[in-house]
DSSP file (Angstrom, degrees, kcal/mol; ACC not computed):
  #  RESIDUE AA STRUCTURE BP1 BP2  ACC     N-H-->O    O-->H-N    N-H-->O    O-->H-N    TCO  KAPPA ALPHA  PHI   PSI    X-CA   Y-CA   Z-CA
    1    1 A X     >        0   0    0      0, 0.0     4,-2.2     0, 0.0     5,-0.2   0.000 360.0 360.0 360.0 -42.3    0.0    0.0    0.0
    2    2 A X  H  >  +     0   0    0      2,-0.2     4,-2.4     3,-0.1    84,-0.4   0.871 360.0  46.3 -67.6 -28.8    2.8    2.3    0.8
    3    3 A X  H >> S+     0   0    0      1,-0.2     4,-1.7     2,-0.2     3,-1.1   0.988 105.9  56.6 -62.5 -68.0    4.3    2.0   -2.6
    4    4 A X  H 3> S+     0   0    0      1,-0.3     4,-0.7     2,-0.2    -2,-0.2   0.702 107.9  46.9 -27.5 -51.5    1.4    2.4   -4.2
    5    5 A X  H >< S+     0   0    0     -4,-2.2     3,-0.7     1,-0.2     6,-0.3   0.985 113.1  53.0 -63.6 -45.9    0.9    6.0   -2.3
    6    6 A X  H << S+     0   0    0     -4,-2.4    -2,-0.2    -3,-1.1    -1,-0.2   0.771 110.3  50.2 -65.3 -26.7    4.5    6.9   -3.2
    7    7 A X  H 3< S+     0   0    0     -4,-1.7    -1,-0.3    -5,-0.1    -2,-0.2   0.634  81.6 105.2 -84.2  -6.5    3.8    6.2   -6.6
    8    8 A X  S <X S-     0   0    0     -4,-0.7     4,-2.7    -3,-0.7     5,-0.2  -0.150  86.1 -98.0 -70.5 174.5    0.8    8.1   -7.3
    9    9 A X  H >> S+     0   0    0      1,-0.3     3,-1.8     2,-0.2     4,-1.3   0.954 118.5  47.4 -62.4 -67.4    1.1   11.1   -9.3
   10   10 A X  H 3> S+     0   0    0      1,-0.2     4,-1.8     2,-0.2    -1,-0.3   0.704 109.0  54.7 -56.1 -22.6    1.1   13.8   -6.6
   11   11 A X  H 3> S+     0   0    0     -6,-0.3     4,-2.3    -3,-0.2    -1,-0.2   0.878 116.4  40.4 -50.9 -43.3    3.8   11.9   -4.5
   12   12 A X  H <X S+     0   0    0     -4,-2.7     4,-1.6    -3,-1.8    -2,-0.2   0.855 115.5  55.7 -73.9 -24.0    6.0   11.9   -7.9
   13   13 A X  H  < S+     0   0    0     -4,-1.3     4,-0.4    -5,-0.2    -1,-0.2   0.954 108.6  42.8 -63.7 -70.5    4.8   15.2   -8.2
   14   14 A X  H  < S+     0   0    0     -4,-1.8     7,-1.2     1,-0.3    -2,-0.2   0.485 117.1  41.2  -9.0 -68.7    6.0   16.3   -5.0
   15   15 A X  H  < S+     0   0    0     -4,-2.3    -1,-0.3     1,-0.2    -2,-0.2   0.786 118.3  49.3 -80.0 -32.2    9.3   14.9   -4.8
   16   16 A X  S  < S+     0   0    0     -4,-1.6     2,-0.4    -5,-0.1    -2,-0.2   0.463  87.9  87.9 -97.2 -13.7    9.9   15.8   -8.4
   17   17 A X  S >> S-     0   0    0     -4,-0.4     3,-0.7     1,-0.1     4,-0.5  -0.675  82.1-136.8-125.4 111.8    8.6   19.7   -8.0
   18   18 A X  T 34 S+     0   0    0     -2,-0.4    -1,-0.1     1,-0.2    -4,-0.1   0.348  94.6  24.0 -98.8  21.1   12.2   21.3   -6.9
   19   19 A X  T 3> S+     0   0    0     -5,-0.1     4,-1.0     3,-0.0    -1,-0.2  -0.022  98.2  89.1-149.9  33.1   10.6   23.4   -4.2
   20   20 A X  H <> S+     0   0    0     -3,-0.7     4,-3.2     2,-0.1    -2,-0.1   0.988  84.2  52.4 -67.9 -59.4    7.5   21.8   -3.1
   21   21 A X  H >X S+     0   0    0     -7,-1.2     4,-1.3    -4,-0.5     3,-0.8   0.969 112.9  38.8 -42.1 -74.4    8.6   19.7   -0.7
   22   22 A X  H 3> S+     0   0    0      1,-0.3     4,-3.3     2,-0.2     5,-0.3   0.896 115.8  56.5 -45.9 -36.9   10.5   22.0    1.5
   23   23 A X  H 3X S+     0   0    0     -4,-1.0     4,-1.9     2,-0.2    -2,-0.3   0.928 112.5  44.3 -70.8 -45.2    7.6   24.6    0.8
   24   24 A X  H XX S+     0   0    0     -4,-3.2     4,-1.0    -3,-0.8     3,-0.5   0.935 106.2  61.7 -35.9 -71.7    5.4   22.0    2.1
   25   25 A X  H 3X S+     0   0    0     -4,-1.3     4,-4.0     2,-0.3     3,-0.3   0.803 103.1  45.6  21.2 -99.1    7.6   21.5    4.6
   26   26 A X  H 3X S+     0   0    0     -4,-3.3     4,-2.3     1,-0.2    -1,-0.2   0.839 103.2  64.4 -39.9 -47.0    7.2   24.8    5.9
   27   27 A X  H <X S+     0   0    0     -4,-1.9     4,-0.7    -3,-0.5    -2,-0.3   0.875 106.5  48.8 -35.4 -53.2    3.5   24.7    5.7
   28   28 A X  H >X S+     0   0    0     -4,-1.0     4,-1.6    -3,-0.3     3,-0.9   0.943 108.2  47.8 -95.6 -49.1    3.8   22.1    8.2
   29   29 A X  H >X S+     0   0    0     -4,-4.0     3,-1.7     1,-0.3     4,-0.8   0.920 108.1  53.5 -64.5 -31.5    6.0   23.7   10.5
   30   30 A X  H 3X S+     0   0    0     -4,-2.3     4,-1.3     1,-0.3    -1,-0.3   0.615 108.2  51.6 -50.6 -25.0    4.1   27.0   10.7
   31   31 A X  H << S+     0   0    0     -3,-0.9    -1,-0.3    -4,-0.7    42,-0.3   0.249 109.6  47.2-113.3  -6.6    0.9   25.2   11.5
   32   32 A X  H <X S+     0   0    0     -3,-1.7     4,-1.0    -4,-1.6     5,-0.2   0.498 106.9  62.3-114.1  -1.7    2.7   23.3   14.3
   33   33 A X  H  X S+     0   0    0     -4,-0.8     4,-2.1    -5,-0.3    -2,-0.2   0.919 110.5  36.4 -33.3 -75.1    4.1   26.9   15.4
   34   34 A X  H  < S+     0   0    0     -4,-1.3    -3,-0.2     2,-0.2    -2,-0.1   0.511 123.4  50.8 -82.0  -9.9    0.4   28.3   16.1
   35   35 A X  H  4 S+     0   0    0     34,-0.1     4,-0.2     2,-0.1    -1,-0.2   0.727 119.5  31.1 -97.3 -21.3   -0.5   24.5   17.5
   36   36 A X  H >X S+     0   0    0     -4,-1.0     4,-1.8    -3,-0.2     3,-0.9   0.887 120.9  49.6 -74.0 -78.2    2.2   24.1   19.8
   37   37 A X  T 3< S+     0   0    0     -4,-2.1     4,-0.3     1,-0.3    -3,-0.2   0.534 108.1  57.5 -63.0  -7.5    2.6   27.8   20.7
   38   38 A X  T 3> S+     0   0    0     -5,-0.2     4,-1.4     2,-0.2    -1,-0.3   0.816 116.0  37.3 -95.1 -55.0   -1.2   27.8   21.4
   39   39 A X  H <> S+     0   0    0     -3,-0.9     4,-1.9     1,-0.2    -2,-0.3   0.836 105.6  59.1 -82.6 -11.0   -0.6   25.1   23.8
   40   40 A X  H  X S+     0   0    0     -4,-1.8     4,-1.4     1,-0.2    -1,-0.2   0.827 111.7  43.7 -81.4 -13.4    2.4   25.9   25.3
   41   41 A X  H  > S+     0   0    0     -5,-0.4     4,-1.7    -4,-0.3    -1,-0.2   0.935 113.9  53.6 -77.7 -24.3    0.7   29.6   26.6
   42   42 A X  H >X S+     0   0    0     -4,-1.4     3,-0.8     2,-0.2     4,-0.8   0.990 116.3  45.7 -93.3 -57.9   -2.7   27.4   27.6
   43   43 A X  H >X S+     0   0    0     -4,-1.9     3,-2.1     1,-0.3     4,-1.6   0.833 108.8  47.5  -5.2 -89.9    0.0   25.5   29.5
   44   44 A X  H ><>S+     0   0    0     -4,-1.4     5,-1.6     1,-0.3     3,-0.7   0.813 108.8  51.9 -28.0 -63.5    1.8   27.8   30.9
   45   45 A X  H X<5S+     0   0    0     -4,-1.7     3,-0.8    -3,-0.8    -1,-0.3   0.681 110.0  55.6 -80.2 -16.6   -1.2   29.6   32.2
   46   46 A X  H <<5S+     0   0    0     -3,-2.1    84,-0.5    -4,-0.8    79,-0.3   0.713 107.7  53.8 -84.6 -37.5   -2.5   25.8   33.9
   47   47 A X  T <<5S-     0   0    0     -4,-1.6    -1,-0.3    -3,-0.7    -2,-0.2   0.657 131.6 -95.0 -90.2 -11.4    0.6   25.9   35.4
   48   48 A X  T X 5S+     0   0    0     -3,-0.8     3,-1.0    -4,-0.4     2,-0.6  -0.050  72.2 132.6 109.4 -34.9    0.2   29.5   37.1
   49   49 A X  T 3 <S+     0   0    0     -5,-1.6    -2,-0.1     1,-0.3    -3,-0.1  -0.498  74.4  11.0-100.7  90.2    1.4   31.7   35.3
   50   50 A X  T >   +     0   0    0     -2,-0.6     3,-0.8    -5,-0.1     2,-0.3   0.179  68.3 177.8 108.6  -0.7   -0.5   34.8   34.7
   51   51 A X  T <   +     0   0    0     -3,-1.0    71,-0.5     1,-0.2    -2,-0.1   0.605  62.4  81.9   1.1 -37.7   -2.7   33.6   37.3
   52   52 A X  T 3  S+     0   0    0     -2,-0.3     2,-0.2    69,-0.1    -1,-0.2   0.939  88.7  73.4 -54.7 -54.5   -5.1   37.5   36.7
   53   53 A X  S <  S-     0   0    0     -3,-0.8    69,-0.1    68,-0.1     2,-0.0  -0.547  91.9-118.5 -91.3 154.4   -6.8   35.5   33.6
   54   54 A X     >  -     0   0    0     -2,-0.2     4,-0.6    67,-0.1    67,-0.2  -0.234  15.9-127.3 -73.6 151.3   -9.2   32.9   33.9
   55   55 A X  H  > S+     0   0    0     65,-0.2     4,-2.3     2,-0.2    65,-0.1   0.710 112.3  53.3 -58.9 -37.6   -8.3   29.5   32.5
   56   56 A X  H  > S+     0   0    0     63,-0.2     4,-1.7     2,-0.2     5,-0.2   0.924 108.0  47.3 -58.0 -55.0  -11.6   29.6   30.6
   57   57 A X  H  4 S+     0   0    0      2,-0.2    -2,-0.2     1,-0.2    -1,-0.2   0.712 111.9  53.6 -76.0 -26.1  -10.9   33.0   29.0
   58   58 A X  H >X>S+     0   0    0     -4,-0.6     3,-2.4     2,-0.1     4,-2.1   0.921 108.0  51.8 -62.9 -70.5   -7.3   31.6   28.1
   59   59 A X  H 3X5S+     0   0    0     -4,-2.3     4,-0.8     1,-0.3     5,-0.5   0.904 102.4  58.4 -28.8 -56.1   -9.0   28.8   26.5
   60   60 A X  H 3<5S+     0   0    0     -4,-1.7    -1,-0.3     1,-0.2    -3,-0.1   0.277 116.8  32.4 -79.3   7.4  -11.4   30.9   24.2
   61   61 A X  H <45S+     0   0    0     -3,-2.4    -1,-0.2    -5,-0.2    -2,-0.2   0.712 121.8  35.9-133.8 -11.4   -8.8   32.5   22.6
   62   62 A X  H >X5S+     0   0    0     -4,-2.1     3,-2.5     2,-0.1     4,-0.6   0.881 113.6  62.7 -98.0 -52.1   -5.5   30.4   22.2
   63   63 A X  H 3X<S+     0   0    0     -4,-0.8     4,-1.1    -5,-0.7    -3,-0.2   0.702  95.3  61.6  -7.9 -68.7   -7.8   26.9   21.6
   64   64 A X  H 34 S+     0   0    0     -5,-0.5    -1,-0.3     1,-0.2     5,-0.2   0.607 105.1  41.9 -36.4 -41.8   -9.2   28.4   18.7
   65   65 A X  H X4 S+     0   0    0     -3,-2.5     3,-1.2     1,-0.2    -1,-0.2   0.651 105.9  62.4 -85.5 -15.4   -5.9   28.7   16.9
   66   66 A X  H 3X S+     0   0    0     -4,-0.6     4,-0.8     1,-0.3     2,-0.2   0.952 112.4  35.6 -76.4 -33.9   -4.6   25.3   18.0
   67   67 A X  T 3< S+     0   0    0     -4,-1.1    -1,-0.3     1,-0.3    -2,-0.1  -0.149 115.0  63.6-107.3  57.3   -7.6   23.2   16.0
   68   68 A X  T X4 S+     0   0    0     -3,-1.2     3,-0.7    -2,-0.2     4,-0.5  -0.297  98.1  55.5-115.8  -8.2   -7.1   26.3   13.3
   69   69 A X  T >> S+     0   0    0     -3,-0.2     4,-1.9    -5,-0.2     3,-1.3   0.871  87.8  68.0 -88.5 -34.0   -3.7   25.0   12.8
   70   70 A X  H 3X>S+     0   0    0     -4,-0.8     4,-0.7     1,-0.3     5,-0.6   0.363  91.0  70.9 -74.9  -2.2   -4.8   21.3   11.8
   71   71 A X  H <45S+     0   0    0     -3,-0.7    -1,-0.3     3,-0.1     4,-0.3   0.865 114.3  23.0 -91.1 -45.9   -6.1   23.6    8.8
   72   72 A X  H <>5S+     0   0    0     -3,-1.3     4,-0.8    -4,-0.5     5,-0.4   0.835 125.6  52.9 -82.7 -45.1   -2.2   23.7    8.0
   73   73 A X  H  X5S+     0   0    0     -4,-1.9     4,-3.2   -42,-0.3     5,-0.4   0.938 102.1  49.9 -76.2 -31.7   -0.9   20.5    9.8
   74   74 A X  H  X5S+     0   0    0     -4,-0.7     4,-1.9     2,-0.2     5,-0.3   0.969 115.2  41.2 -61.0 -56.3   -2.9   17.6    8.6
   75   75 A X  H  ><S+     0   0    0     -5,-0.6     4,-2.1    -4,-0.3     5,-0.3   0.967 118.4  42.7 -73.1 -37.2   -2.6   18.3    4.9
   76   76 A X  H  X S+     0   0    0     -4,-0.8     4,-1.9     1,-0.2    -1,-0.2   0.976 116.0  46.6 -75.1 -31.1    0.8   19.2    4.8
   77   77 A X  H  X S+     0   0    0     -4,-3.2     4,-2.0    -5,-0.4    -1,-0.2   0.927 115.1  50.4 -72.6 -25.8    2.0   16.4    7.2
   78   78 A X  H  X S+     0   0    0     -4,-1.9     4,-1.8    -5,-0.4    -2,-0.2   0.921 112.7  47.0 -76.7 -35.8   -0.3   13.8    5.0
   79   79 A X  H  X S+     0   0    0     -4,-2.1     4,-0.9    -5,-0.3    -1,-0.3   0.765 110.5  50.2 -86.1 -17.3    1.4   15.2    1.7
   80   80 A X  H  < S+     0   0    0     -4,-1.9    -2,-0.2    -5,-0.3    -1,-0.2   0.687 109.4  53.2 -74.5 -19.9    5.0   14.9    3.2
   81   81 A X  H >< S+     0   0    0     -4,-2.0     3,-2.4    -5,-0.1     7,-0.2   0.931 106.5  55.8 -84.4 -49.3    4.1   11.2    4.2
   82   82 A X  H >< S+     0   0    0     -4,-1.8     3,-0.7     1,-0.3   -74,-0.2   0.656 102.4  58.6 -16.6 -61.9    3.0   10.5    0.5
   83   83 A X  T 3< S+     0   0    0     -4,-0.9    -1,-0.3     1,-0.2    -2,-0.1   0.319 123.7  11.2 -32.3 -27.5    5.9   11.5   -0.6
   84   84 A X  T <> S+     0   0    0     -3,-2.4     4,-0.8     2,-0.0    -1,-0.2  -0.532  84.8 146.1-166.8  54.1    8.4    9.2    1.1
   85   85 A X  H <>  +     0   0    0     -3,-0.7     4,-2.7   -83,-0.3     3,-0.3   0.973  66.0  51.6 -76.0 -38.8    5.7    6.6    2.5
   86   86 A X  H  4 S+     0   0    0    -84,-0.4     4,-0.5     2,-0.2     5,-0.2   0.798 109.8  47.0 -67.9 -20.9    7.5    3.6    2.3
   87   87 A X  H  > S+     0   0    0      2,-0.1     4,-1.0     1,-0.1    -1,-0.2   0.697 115.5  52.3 -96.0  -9.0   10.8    4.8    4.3
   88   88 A X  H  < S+     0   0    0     -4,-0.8    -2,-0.2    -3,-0.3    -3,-0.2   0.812 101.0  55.4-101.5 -25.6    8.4    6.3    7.0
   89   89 A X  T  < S+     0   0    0     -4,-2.7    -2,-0.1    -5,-0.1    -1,-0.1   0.756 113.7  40.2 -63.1  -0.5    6.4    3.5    7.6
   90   90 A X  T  4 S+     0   0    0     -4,-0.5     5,-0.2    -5,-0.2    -2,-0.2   0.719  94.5 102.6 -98.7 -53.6    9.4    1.6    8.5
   91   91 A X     <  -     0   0    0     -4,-1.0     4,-0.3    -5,-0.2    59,-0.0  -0.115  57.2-160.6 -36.2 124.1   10.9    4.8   10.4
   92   92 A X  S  > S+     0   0    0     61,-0.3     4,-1.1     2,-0.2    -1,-0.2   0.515  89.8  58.6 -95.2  -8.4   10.4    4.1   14.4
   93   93 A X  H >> S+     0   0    0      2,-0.2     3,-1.1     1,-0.1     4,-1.0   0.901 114.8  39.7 -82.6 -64.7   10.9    8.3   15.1
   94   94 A X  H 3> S+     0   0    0      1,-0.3     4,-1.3     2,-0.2    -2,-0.2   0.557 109.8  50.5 -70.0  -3.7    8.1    8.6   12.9
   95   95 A X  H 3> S+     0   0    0     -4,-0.3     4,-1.7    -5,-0.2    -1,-0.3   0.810 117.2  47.0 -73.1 -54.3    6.2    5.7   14.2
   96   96 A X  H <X S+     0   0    0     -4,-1.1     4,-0.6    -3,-1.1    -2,-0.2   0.559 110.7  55.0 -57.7 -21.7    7.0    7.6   18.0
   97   97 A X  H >X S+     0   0    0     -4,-1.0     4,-1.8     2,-0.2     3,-1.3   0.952 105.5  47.1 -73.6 -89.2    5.9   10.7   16.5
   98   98 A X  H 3X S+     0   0    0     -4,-1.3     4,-2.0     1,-0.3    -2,-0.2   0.700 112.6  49.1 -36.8 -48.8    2.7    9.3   15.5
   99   99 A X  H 3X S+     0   0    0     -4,-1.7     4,-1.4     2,-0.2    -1,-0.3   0.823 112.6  47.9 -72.6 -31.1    2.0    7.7   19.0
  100  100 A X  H <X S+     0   0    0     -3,-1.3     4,-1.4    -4,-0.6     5,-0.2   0.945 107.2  57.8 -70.3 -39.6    2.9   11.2   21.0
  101  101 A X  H >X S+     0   0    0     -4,-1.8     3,-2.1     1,-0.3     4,-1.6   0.984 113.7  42.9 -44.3 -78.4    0.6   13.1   18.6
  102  102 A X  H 3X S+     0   0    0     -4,-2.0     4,-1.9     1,-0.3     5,-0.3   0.709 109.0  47.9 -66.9 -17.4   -2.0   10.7   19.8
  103  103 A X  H 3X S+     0   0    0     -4,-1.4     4,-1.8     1,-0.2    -1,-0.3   0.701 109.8  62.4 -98.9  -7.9   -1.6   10.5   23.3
  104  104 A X  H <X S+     0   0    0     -3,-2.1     4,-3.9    -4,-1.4    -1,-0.2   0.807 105.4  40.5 -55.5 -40.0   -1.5   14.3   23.2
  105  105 A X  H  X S+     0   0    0     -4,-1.6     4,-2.0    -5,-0.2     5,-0.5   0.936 113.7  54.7 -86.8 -31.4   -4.7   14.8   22.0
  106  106 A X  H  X S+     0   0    0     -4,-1.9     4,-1.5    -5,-0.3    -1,-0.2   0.943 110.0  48.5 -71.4 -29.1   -6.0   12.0   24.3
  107  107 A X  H  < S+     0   0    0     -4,-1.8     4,-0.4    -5,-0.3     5,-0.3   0.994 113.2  46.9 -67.8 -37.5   -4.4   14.0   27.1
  108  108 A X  H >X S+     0   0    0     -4,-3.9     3,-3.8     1,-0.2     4,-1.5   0.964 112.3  52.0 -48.9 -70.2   -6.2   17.4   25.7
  109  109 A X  H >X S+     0   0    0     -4,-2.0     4,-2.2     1,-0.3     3,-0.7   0.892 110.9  48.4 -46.8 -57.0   -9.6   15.4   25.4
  110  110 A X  H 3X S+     0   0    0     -4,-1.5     4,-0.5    -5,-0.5    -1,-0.3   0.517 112.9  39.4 -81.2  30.8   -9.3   14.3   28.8
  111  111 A X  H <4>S+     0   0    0     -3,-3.8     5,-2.0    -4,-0.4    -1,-0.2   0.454 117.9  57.5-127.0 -12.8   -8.4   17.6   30.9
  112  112 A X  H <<5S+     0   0    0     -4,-1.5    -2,-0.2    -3,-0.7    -3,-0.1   0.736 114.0  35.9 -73.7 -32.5  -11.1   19.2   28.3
  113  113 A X  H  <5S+     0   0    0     -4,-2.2     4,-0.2    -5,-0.5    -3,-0.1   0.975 137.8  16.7 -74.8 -61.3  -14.0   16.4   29.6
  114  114 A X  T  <5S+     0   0    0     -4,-0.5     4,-0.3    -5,-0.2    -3,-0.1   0.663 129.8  23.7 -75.8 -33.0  -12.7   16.5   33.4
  115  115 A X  T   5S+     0   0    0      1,-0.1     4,-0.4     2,-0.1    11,-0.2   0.766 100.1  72.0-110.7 -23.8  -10.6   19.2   34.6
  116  116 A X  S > <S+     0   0    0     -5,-2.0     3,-0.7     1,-0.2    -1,-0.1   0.789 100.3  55.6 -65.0 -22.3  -11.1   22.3   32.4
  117  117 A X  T 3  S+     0   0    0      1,-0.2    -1,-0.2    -4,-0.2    -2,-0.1   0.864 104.6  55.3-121.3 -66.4  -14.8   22.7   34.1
  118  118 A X  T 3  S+     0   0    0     -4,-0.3     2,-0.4    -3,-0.2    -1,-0.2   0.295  83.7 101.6 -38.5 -19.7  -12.9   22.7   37.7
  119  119 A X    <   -     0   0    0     -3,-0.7     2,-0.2    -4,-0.4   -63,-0.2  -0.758  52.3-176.9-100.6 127.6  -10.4   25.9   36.7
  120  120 A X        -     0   0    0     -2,-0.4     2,-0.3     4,-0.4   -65,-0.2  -0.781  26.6 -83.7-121.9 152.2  -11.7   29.2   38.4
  121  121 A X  S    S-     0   0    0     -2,-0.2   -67,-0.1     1,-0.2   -69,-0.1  -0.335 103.1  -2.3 -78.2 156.9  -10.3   32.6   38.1
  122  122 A X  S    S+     0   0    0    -71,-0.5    -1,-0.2    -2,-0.3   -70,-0.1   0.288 107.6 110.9  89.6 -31.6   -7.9   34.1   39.5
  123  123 A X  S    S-     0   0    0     -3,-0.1    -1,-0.2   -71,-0.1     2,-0.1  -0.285  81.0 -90.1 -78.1 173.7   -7.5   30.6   41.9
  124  124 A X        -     0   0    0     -3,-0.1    -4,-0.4     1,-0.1     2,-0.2  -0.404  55.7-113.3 -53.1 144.7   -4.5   28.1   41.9
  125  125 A X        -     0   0    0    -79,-0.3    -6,-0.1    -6,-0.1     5,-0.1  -0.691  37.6 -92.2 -90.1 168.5   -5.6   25.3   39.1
  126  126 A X     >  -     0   0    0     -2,-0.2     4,-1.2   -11,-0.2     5,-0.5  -0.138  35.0-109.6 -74.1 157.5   -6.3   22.0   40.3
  127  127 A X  H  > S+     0   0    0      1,-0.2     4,-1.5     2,-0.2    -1,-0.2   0.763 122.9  58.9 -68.3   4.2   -3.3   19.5   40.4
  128  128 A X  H  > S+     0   0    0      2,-0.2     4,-2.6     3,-0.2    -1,-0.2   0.917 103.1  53.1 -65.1 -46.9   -4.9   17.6   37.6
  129  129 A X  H >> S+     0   0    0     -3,-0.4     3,-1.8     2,-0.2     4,-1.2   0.937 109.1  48.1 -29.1 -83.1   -4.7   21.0   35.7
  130  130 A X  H 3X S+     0   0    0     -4,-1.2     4,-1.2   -84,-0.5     5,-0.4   0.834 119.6  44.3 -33.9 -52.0   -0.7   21.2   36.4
  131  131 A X  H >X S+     0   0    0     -4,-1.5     4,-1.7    -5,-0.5     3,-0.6   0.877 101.3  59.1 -70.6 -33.4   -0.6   17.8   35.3
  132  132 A X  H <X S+     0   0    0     -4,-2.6     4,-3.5    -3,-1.8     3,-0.5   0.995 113.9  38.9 -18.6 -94.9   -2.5   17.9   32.6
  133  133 A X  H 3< S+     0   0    0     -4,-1.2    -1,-0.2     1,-0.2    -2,-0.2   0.367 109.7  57.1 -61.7   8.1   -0.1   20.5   31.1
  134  134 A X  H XX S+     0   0    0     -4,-1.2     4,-2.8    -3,-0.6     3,-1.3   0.733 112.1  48.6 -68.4 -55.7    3.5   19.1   32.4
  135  135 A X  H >X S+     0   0    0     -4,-1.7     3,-1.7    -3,-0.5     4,-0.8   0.991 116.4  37.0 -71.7 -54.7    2.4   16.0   30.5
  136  136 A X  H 3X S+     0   0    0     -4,-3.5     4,-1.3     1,-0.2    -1,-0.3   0.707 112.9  60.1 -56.1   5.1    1.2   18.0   27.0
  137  137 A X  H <4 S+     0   0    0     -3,-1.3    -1,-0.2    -2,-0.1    -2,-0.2   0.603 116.0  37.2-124.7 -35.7    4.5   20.5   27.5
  138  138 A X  H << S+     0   0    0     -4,-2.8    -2,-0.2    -3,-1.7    -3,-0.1   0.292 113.7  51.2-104.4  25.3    6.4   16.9   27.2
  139  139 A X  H  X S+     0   0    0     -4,-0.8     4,-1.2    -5,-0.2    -3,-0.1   0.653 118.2  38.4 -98.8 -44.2    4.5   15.2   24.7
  140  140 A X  H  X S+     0   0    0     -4,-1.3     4,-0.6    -5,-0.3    -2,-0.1   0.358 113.1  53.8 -93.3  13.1    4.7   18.4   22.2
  141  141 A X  H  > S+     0   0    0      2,-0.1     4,-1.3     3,-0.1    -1,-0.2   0.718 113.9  44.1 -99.6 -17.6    8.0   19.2   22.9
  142  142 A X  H  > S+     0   0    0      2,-0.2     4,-2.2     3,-0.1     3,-0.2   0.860 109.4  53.8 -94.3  -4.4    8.8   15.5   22.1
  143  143 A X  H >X S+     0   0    0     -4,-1.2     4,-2.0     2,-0.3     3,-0.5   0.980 114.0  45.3 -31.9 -86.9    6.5   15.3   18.8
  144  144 A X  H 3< S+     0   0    0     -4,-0.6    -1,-0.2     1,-0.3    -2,-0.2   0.582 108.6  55.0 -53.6 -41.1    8.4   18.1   17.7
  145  145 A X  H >X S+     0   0    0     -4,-1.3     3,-2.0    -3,-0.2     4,-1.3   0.884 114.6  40.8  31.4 -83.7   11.8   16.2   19.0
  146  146 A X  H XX S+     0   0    0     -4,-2.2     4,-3.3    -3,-0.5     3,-1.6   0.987 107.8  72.8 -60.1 -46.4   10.8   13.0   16.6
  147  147 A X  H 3< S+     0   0    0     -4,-2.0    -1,-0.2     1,-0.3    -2,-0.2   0.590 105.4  29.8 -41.5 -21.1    9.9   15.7   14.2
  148  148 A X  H <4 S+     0   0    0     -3,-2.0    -1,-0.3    -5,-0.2    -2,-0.2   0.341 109.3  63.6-140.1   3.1   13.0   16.5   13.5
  149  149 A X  H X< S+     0   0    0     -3,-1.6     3,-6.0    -4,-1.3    -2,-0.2   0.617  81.9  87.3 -62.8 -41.5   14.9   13.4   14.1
  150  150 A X  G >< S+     0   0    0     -4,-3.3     3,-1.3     1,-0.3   -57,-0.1   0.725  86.6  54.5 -26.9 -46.3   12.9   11.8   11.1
  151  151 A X  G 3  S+     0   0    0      1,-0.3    -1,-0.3     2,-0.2    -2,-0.1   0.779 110.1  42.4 -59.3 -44.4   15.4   13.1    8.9
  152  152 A X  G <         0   0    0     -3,-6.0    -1,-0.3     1,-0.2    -2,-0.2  -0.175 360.0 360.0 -98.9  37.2   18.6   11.5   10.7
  153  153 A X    <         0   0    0     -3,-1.3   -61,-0.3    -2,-0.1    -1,-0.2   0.364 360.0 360.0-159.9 360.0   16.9    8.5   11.1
């Protein structure tokens, strides 16, 4: 199956195109710029920091940009995989990649279901909060981490 993606036209396209890739490439990383950087301030704020604004009102405005980013990351990481599918499905950073991406969002989804509800202004956040964001603050720093191993690897 993975040859078969690598061979299809827009994969040949891709690689063949002498500044797609990297322009892709870039696409990708800007969109994990605003998706990262959206969570490391929601983080940050989880964690203390800025304590004045509510966690909710942090939420409504940095959130927004993180699943406005997936506008940029999904397609461009899905056309960079196309490209060179068969030597990333055998790659284990991008395999590691793929599993931190997910246990990220399954941490977001669960401090979104249980704990965001619980965060008051102005107060300490709960230690679920704090934990909550320790664990995404090392999940995307190591996504990003794998992200950029892939290459050497």
């Amino acid at each position: 199956m993975f040859e078969w993606l690598e061979a299809s036209r827009l994969a040949v396209f891709i690689r063949q195109a002498p500044l797609l890739f990297p322009i892709i490439e870039i696409v990708h990383i800007i969109g994990f710029v605003f998706l990262v950087g959206s969570a490391f301030i929601f983080d940050m704020r989880l964690l203390d920091l800025s304590k004045r604004l509510a966690v909710k009102d942090v939420a409504g405005y940095v959130l927004p940009w993180s699943r406005r980013s997936m506008l940029l990351v999904v397609p461009s990481g899905l056309l960079l995989f196309i490209s060179q599918a068969t030597a990333l499905s055998t790659n284990d950073i991008f395999g590691y990649k793929l599993i931190l991406i997910a246990a990220a969002i399954v941490n977001a989804v669960i401090f979104h279901r249980y704990t965001l509800a619980r965060c008051e202004q102005g107060a300490s956040t709960p230690p679920a909060a704090k934990a909550a964001a320790v664990i995404s603050l090392l999940l995307w720093t190591s996504v990003i981490t794998c992200g950029r191993l892939i290459a050497y690897f």
